[in-house]
C-alpha positions in Angstrom: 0.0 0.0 0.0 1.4 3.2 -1.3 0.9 6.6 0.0 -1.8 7.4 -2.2 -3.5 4.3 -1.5 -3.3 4.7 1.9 -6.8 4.9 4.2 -8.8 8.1 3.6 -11.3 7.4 6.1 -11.7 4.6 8.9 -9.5 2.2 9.1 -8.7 -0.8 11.6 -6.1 -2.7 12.7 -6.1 -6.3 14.9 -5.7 -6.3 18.6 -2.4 -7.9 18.2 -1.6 -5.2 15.4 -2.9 -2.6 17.7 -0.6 1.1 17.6 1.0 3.5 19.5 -0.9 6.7 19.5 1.7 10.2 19.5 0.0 13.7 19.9 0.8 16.7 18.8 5.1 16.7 17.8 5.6 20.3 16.6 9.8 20.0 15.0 10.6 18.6 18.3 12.9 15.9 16.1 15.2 14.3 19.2 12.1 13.9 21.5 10.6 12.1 19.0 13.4 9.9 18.8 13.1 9.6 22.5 9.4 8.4 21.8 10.4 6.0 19.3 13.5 4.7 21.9 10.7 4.1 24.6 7.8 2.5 22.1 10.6 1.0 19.9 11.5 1.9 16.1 9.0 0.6 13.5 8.1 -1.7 12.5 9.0 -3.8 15.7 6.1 -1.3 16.8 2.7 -0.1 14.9 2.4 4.1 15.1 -0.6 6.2 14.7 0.1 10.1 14.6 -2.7 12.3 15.7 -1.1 15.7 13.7 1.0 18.8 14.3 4.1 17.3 12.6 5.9 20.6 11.9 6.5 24.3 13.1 7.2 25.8 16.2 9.9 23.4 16.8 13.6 24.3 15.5 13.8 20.5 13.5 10.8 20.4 11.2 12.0 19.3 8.3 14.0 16.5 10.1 10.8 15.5 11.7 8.6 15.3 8.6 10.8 13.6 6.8 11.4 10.8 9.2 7.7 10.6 9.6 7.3 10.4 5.9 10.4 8.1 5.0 8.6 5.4 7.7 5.3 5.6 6.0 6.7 5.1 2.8 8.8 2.0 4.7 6.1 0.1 6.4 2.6 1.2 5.4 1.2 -1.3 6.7 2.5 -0.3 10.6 2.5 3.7 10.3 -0.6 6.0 10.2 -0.1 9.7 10.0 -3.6 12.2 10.7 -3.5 15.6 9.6 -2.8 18.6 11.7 -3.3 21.8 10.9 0.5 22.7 10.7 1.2 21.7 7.5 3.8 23.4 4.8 2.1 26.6 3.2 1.7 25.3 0.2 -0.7 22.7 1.2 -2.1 24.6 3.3 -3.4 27.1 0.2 -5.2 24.6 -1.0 -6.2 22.0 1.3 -6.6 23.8 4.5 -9.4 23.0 7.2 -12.7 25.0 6.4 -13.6 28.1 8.9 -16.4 26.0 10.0 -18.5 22.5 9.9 -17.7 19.0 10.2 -13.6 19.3 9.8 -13.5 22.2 11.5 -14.8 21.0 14.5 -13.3 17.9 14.6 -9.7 19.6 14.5 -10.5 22.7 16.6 -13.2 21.8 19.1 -12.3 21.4 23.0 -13.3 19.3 25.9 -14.5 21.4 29.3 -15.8 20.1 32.1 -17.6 23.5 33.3 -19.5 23.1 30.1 -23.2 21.4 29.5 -23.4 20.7 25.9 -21.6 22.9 23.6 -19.7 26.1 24.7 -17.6 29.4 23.2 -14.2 28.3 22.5 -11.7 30.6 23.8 -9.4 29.8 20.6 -12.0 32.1 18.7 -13.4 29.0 16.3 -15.5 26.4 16.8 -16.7 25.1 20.2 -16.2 23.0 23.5 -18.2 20.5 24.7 -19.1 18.8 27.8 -18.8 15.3 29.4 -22.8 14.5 27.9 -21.5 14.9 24.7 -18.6 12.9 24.8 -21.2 10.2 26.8 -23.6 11.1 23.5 -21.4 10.2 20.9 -19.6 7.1 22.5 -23.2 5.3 22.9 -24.4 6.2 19.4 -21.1 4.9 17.7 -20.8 1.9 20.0 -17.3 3.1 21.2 -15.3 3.0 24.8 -12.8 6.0 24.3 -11.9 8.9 21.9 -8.4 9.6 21.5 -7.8 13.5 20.8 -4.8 15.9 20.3 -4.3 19.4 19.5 -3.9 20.9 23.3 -1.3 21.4 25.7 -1.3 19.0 28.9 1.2 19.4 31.6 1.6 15.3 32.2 1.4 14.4 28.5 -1.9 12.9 29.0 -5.1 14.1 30.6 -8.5 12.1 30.6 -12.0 13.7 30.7 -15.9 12.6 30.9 -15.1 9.5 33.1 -11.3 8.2 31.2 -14.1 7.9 28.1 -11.7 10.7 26.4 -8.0 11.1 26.4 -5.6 14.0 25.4 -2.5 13.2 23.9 0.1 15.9 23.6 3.7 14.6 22.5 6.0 17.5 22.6 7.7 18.0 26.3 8.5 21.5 26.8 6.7 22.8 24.1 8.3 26.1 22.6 10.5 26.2 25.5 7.6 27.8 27.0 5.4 25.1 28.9 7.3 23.3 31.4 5.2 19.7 29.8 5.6 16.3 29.6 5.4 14.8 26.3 3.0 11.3 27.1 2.4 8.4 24.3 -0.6 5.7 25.0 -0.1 2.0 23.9 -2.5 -0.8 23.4 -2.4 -4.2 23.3 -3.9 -7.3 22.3 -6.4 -7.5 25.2 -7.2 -3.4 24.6 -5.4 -2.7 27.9 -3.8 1.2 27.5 -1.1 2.1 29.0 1.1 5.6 28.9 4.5 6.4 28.3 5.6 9.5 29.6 8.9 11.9 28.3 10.2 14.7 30.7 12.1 17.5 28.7 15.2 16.7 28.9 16.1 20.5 29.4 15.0 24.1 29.3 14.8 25.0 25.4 15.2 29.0 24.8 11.9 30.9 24.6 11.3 31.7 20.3 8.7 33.5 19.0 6.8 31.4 16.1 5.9 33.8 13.0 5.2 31.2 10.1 2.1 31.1 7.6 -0.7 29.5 9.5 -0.5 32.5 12.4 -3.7 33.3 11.7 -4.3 30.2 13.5 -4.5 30.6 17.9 -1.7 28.5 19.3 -2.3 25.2 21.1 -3.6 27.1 24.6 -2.9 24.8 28.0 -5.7 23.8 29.2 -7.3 26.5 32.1 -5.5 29.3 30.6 -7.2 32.4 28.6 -5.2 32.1 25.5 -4.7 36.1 24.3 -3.9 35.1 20.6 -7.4 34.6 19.5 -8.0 33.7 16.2 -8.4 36.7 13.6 
């Protein structure tokens, strides 16, 4: 299976095939080799990537094309999602919409103060509470949605009853947040299990300018993010 060929919608792997979900890795190329060193190197392991490949981080191009060159490797054991830090090029023509289905699904935010849906502080599209998360799981027949796109400080952080997780896989992100980067595994028997990297030290404070800023930054969670989208 090529990289054209590759899934475009669901797809499903065995429970003895089962992968090793990363969250957000923003150019952060040696803790992703950390990652790989505590999940172990494909294919010995199966990998799915939940976006937020690139930017921010000073080794973007290093990461991306280490991503890549393993997908191209072993398609069958590495899945790659789409973030919304993509090159600029792409992102001319294929970014996410400014609202609906994709939107959401990339920019929505779990809050526990929050019955239903709720303003998101990013400036697009909306949180949502622990009965929507309940909603969705019973209507889909599922046990737990695993989500990136926000800052955690242990890596991982579960909501609505462990029926949601947050993956974030970039310790110390920006230099900024002093975070753990966490990575969830599952095996055969659907058992997870978290992996957690500590920055391995304090990274200088840089400012991010690139072509997506129109886009909020990845806000930790409880903070008033003042970067609201334009």
């Amino acid at each position: 299976m090529g990289m054209k060929s590759s899934p475009k919608s669901l797809f499903s792997l065995a429970s003895s095939e089962l992968a090793g979900r990363k969250g957000d890795i923003h150019g952060q190329y040696t803790d992703l080799l950390r990652l790989f060193e505590y999940g172990g190197f494909p294919p010995e392991a199966n990998y799915l990537f939940l976006g937020d490949y690139v930017d921010r981080g000073k080794q973007s191009l290093e990461t991306i094309c280490l991503l890549l060159a393993y997908k191209i490797k072993y398609p069958e054991n590495f899945f790659l999602l789409r973030g919304n830090h993509e090159c600029a090029s792409i992102n001319r023509i294929y970014d996410v919409p400014d609202t609906g289905l994709l939107c959401d699904l990339l920019w929505s935010d779990p809050d526990k103060d929050v019955k239903g849906w709720g303003e998101n502080d990013r400036g697009v599209s909306f949180t949502f509470g622990v009965d929507i998360v309940a909603k969705f799981l019973l209507i889909h027949e599922l046990d737990l949605i695993c989500r990136a796109h926000q800052v955690v400080e242990d890596g991982y952080e579960f909501f609505a009853r462990r029926s949601l997780v947050t993956l974030f896989s970039a310790p110390n992100y920006c230099g900024e947040f002093d975070n753990a980067g966490g990575m969830m595994s599952v095996d055969a028997n659907l058992m997870c299990s978290f992996q957690i990297l500590k920055p391995s030290e304090k990274k200088a404070k840089y400012q991010y300018s690139g072509t997506n800023n129109q886009r909020p930054q990845t806000p930790q969670r409880n903070q008033n993010p003042t970067n609201k989208r334009k």
